[in-house]
TINUDREN-45783 format. One record per residue (C-alpha): residue number from 0; x, y, z. Coordinates in steps of 0.5 Angstrom, whole numbers. Example, Ala and Ser with C-alpha at 12.3 -4.5 7.8 and 13.67 -1.06 7.14 Angstrom:
2
R pos     X     Y     Z
R   0    25    -9    16
R   1    27    -2    14
END
This chain:
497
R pos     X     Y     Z
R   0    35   -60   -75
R   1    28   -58   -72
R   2    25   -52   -73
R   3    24   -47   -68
R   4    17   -46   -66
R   5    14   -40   -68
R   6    10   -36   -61
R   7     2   -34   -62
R   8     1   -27   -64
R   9    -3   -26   -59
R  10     3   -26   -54
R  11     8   -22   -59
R  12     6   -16   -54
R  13    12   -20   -50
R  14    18   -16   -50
R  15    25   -15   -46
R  16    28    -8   -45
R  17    34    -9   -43
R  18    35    -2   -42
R  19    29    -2   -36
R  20    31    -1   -30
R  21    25    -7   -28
R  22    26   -13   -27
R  23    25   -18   -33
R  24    21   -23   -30
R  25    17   -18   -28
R  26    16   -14   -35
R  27    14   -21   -37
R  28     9   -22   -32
R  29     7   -14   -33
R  30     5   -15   -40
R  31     1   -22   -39
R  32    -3   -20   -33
R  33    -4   -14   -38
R  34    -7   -18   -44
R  35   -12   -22   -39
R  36   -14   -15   -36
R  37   -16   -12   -42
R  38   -19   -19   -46
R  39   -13   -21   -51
R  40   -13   -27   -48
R  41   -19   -31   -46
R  42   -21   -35   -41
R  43   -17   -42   -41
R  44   -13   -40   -46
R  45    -6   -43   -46
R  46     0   -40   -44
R  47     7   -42   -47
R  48    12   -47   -44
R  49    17   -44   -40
R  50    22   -46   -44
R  51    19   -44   -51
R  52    17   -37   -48
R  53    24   -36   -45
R  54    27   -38   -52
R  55    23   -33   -56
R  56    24   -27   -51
R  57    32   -29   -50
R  58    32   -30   -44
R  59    33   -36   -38
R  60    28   -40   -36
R  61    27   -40   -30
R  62    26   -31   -31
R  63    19   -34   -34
R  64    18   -38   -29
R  65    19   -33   -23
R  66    13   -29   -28
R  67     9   -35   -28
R  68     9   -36   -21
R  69     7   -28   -19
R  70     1   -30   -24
R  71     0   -36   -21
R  72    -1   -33   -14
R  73    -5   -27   -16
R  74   -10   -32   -19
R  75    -9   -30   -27
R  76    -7   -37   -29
R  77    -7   -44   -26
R  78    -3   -50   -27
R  79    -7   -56   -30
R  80    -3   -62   -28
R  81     2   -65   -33
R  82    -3   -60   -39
R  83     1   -53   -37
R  84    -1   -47   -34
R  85    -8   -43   -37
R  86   -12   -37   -36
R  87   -17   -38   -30
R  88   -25   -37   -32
R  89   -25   -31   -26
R  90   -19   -27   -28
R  91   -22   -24   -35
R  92   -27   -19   -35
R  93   -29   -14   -42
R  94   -25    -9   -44
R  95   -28    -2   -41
R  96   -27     5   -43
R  97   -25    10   -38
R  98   -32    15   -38
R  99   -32    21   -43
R 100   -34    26   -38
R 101   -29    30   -34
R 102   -29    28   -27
R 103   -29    33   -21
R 104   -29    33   -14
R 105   -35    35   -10
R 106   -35    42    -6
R 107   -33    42     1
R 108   -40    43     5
R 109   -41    48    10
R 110   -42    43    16
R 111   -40    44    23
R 112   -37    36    22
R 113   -30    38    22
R 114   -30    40    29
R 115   -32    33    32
R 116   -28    30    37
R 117   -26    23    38
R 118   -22    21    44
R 119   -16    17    41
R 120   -12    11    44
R 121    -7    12    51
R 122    -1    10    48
R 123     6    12    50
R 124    10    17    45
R 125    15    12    45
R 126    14     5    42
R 127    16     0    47
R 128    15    -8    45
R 129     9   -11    41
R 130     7    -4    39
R 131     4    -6    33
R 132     5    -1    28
R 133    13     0    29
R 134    19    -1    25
R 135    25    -5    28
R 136    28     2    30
R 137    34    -2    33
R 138    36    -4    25
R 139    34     2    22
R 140    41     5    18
R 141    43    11    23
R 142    49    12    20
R 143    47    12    12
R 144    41    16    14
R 145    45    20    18
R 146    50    23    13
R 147    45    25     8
R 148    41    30    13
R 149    49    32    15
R 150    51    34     9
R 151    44    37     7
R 152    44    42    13
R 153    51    44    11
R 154    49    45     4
R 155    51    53     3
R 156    46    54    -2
R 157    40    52     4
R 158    35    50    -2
R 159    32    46     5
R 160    31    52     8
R 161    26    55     3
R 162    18    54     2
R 163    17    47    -1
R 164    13    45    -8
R 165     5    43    -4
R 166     5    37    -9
R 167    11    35    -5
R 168    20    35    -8
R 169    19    33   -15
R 170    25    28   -14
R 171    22    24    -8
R 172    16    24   -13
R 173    20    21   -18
R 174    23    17   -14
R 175    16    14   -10
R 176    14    13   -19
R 177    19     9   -20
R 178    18     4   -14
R 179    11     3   -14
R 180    13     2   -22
R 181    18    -2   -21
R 182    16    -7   -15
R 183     8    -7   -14
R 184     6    -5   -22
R 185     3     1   -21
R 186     5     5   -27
R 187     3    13   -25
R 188     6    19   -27
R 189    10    24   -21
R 190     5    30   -23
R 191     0    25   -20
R 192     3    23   -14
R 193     3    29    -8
R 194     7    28    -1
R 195     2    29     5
R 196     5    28    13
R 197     2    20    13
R 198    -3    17    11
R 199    -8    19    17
R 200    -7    27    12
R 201    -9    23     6
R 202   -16    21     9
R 203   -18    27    12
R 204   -16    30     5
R 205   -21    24     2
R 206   -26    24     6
R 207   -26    33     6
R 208   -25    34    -2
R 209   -30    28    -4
R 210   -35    27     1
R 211   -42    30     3
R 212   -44    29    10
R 213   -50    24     8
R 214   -46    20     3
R 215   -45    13     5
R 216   -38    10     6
R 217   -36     3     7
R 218   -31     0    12
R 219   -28    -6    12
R 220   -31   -10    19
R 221   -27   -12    23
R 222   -23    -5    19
R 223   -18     0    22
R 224   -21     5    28
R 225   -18    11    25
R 226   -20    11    18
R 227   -27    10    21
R 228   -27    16    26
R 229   -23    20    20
R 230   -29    18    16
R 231   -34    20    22
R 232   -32    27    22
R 233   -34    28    16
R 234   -40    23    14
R 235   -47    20    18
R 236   -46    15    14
R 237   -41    10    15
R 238   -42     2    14
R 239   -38    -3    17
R 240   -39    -8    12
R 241   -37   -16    14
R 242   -30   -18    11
R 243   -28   -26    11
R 244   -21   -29     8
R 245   -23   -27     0
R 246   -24   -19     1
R 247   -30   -15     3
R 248   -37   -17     2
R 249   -39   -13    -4
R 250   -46   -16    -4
R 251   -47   -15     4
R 252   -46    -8     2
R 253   -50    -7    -3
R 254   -56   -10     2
R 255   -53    -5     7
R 256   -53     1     3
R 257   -53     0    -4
R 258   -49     6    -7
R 259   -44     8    -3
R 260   -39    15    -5
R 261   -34    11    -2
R 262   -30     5    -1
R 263   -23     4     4
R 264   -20    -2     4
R 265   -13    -5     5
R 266   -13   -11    -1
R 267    -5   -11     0
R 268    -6   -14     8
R 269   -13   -13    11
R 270   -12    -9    18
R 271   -12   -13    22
R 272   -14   -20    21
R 273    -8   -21    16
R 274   -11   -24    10
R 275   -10   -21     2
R 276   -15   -20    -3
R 277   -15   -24    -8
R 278   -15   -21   -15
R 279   -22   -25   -17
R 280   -25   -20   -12
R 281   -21   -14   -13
R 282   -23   -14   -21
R 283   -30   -15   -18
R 284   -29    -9   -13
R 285   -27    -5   -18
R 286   -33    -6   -23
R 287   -38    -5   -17
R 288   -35     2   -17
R 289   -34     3   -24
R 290   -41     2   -24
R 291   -44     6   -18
R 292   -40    12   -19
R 293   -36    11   -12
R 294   -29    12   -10
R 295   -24     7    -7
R 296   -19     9    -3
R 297   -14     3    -3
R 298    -9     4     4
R 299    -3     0     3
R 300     0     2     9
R 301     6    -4    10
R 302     5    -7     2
R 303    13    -7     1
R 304    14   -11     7
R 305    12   -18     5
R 306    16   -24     7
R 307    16   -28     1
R 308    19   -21    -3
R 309    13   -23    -8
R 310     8   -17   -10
R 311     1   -16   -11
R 312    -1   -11   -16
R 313    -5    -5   -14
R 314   -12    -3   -15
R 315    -9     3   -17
R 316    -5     0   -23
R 317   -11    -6   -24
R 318   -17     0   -25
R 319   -19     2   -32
R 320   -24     7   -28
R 321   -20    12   -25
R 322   -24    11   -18
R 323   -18     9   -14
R 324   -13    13    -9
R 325    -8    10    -7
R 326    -5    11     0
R 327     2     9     2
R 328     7    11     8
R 329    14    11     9
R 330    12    11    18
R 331    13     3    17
R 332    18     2    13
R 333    23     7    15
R 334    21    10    22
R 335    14    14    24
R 336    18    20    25
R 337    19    22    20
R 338    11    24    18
R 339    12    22    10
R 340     6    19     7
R 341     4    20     0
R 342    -3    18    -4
R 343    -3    17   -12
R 344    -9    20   -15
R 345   -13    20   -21
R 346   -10    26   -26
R 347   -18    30   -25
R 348   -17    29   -18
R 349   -10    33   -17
R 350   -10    40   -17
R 351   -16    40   -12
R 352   -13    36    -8
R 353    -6    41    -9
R 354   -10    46    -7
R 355   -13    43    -1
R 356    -6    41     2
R 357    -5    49     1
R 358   -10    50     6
R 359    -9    44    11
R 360    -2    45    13
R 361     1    49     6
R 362     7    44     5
R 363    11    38     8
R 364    18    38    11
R 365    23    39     6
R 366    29    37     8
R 367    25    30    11
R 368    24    30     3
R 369    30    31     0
R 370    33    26     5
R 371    28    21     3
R 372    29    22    -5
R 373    37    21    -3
R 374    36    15     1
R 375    31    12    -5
R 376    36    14   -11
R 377    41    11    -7
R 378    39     4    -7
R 379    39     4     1
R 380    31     4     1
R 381    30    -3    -3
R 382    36    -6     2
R 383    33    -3     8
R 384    26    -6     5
R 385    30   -13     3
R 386    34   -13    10
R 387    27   -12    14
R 388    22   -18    10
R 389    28   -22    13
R 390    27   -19    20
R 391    21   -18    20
R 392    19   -25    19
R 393    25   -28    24
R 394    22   -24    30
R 395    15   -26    28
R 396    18   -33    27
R 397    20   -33    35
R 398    14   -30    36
R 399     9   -35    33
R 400    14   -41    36
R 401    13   -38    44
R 402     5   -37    43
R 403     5   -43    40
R 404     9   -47    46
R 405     8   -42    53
R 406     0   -41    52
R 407    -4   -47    48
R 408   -10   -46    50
R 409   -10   -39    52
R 410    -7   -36    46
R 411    -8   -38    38
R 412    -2   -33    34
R 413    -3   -34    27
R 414     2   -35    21
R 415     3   -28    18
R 416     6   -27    11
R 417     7   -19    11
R 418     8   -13    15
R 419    10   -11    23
R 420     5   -15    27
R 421     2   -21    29
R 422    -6   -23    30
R 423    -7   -27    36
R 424   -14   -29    38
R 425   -16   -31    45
R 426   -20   -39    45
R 427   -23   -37    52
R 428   -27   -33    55
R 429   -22   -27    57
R 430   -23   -19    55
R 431   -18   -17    50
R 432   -18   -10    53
R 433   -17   -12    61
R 434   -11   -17    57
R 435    -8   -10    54
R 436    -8    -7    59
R 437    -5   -12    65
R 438     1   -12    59
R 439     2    -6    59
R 440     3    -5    66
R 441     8   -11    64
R 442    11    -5    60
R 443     8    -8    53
R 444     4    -5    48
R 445    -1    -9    44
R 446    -8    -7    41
R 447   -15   -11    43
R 448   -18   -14    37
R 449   -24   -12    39
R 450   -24    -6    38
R 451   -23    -6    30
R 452   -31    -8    30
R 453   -35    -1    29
R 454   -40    -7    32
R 455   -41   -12    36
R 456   -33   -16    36
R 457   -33   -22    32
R 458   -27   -24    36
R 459   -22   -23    42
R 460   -14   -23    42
R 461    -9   -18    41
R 462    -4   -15    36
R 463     3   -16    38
R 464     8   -12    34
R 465    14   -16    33
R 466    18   -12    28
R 467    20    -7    35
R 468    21   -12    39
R 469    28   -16    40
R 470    28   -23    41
R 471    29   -22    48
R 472    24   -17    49
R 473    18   -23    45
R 474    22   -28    51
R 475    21   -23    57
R 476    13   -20    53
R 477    11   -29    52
R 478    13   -30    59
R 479    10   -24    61
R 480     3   -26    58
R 481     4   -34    61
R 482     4   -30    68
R 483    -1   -25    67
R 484    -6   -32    64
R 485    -4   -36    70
R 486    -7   -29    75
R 487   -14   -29    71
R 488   -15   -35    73
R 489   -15   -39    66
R 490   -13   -45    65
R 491    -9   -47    58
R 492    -4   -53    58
R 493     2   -50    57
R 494     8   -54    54
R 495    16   -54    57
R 496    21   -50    54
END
C-alpha cells in the first residue's frame, strides 16, 4: 500500500475547526492568504494538490478548490497549466511590524470650515426607478422585519426607550464582527466597531477628528460627490487623483501631493465606474500609507451585494499599519430608512471617535439597533443578502439586454458584477445632465456621470439603478430613454424587440 504524502511544514498552520461558524473553505483560504501576506511562503512557491490538501485536512475536495478559487481571484496565486497553482511574484511583500508609538488623532481645529455650505442634488424623498443607491424596497422582508419591531415596542421592560450606549448596541456590534469575520475577512473586535447614522456621519467624523484645514486629501477621480464635499468642509487640500481598472493611481498622486493625511477609496466596487481593485494594488496602497503616515478610509458601501457571492478581503483585514477605517452600511443592503451605518477603527482611534459621536448627535436610534441585531442573529440578514445578489443581478440583467438591443449607438451599459446600479456612458456628443433631467421629467431618477469628476469629465452617461426598479419599470425607463434619443435629435440604430 502506498504511503500517504506527508504536507511541507510550511502549510501545517492549516487547521479545521469544525465548531467555527466560518465556513471551511473559507478558514483554508483565510490561513494561505495569511502565510503569503506575512511571508511564509514566497514567491512562486507551490501550493499543494487539491486532492492532497483535502486529504490532509479531512475534508472534500471541492472545499479546497472553492479556497483556491477566492485566492485565485483575488490575485494571491496563479494557475500554471498542467504545473498546479503557486504564489504569484506581487502578492508577497516583507512582513512589517505595526509602529511602536501610540497613535493619536489630531485635535479639532478652530476653523469656520465646518459651517460651509454646499447645495446637494434635487432629488425626490421617495425613491422612483433607476435611483442609483436604492434597494429593492419591493423585495424586502416586511413581514419578518415587521414582527420584530412589534415585539420590541410591546416589550414591558422598554429597554428600547432609554439612552443608548454611543458606541452603538453591543450585539448589533457582535453581530456586524462576526459578519464581517465570517464573509469578507475582516477580523475586528466589537469594542472597535462604533454604529453611526450612515456612512455620510462616519466621513464627517473622519475628515473632523483626523484633519486639519490644510492637510491634502486624495479622492478617487472620477469618485463620489459626497465624499469630496464632506472633505471640502473640512480641507482646502482635496486631490482628485486619476483612477483606471487596477485601482487609483498612486504615483500620479504622489506627483500631485506627495504626503497626503488622507486616503478615501472604494476598492471593493469603485463609485461609479464599477471596477474592484485588485489585491497587488491594494498591498501597495497600504505600503504607501504605512510609509507616509497617511490614513485610508476604505468605503465599502454595497461589498455584500456581489452577484458572483465571492468576497474580497478588506483593507481592513489586509493592513498590518493600523492606518485603515472602514466604513459600511445597512441603507443598501436593507433600506435607507433605517439610517444604520458603522465604521471599524484602529483600537487608538476608538474613544476619540466615541467621544466625538457624543458631541454630534450622542447616540444612534436604539430600537433600529436591536431590530437590526435581531434581523442579523437571526440568520434573516444572510437570506436576504443571498436573496438580492440573485435579484439584483436578474434586474441588471434585463437592463443590460434592453440598452443593449433599444439604444446601440446612443447608450453602451456595461457588464456589472455587484451592487444596486448600472454604468452607462454615452457614445455621442449628448449632455448627460440635460439627459437626467428629460428622464426625470419621464418620472426616473438617474445620476449624470460627469458630475463624479471634481475636474473636467473624462466621461458622459448615467447611473441607473436597477436593484429599485421592477422589470416593468427597466421595460417602461429604456422605452423612456429610446424616445427621449429619438427628440435630441441623435441618431443610433436601434434593434427590434
Amino acid at each position: 500500500m502506498a504511503q500517504k504524502t506527508r504536507l511541507d511544514s510550511r502549510f501545517a498552520h492549516i487547521k479545521i475547526d469544525a465548531a467555527s461558524p466560518v465556513p471551511k473553505h473559507r478558514q483554508i483560504y483565510a490561513a494561505l492568504r495569511r502565510a503569503i501576506l506575512e511571508g511564509r511562503l514566497r514567491a512562486d512557491d507551490a501550493l499543494p494538490s487539491t486532492r492532497q490538501l483535502a486529504s490532509e485536512l479531512g475534508v472534500a475536495r471541492s472545499t479546497v478548490l472553492v479556497a483556491y478559487e477566492l485566492l485565485l481571484a483575488e490575485g494571491y496565486v496563479v494557475g500554471r497549466g498542467g504545473a498546479g497553482t503557486f504564489v504569484a511574484r506581487n502578492a508577497v511583500r516583507p512582513q512589517r511590524k505595526p509602529p511602536a508609538e501610540h497613535i493619536e488623532p489630531r485635535p479639532l481645529s478652530q476653523t469656520a470650515d465646518i459651517l460651509r455650505v454646499w447645495r446637494l442634488p434635487d432629488l425626490t424623498s421617495l425613491a422612483r426607478p433607476f435611483r442609483p443607491s436604492s434597494p429593492a424596497f419591493d423585495a424586502f422582508p416586511v413581514a419578518k422585519w415587521s414582527r420584530i419591531v412589534a415585539r420590541l415596542v410591546r416589550d414591558t421592560s422598554a429597554r428600547w426607550m432609554s439612552e443608548g450606549d454611543p458606541r452603538g448596541y453591543l450585539p448589533l456590534r457582535k453581530a456586524i464582527a462576526a459578519h464581517l469575520f465570517t464573509v469578507r475577512t475582516c477580523d475586528c473586535s466589537p469594542d472597535q466597531i462604533v454604529i453611526v447614522s450612515g456612512s455620510q456621519l462616519a466621513l464627517f467624523m473622519s475628515a473632523l477628528l483626523l484633519m486639519d484645514h490644510d492637510d491634502a486629501v486624495w479622492i478617487e477621480e472620477p469618485g463620489y460627490p459626497h465624499a469630496r464635499l464632506t472633505f471640502r468642509v473640512r480641507s482646502d487640500r482635496v486631490i482628485p487623483v486619476p483612477t483606471n481598472d487596477a485601482g487609483l493611481d498612486i504615483e500620479a498622486g504622489k506627483s500631485l501631493s506627495p504626503n497626503p493625511r488622507m486616503i478615501y477609496v472604494t476598492p471593493t466596487h469603485q463609485w461609479p465606474l464599477g471596477w474592484t481593485m485588485p489585491v497587488q494594488k491594494r498591498l501597495a496602497l497600504l505600503d504607501f500609507a504605512a510609509k507616509r503616515g497617511a490614513w485610508i478610509i476604505e468605503d465599502d458601501y454595497d461589498g455584500d451585494l456581489r452577484y458572483d457571492r465571492k468576497t474580497y478581503a478588506t483593507l481592513f483585514g489586509l493592513a498590518e499599519s493600523r492606518r485603515v477605517l472602514h466604513l459600511g452600511t445597512f441603507t443598501k443592503t436593507m433600506h435607507p430608512g433605517l439610517r444604520i451605518g458603522f465604521i471599524v477603527l484602529p483600537a487608538d482611534l476608538v474613544d476619540s471617535f466615541v467621544a466625538g459621536r457624543q458631541i454630534l448627535d450622542r447616540y444612534p436610534n436604539t430600537i433600529s439597533q436591536i431590530a437590526l441585531a435581531e434581523f442579523m442573529e437571526s440568520g434573516a440578514y444572510a437570506r436576504h443578502i443571498y436573496d438580492m445578489q440573485t435579484l439584483y443581478l436578474e434586474r441588471h440583467q434585463l437592463l443590460h439586454e434592453r440598452i443593449s438591443k433599444q439604444l446601440s449607438g446612443f447608450l453602451h451599459a456595461k457588464k456589472a458584477q455587484t451592487g444596486t446600479f448600472t454604468v452607462t456612458e454615452l457614445t455621442g456628443g449628448i449632455d448627460d445632465v440635460a439627459l437626467a433631467v428629460a428622464l426625470k421629467k419621464e418620472g426616473f431618477d438617474s445620476v449624470p456621470l460627469s458630475v463624479a469628476y471634481a475636474g473636467p469629465p473624462g466621461k458622459h452617461g448615467l447611473l441607473l439603478g436597477h436593484a429599485v426598479a421592477r422589470p416593468e419599470d427597466i421595460r417602461k425607463g429604456v422605452n423612456a430613454l429610446e424616445r427621449i434619443a429619438s427628440t435630441m435629435g441623435h441618431s443610433y440604430r436601434a434593434n427590434d424587440v
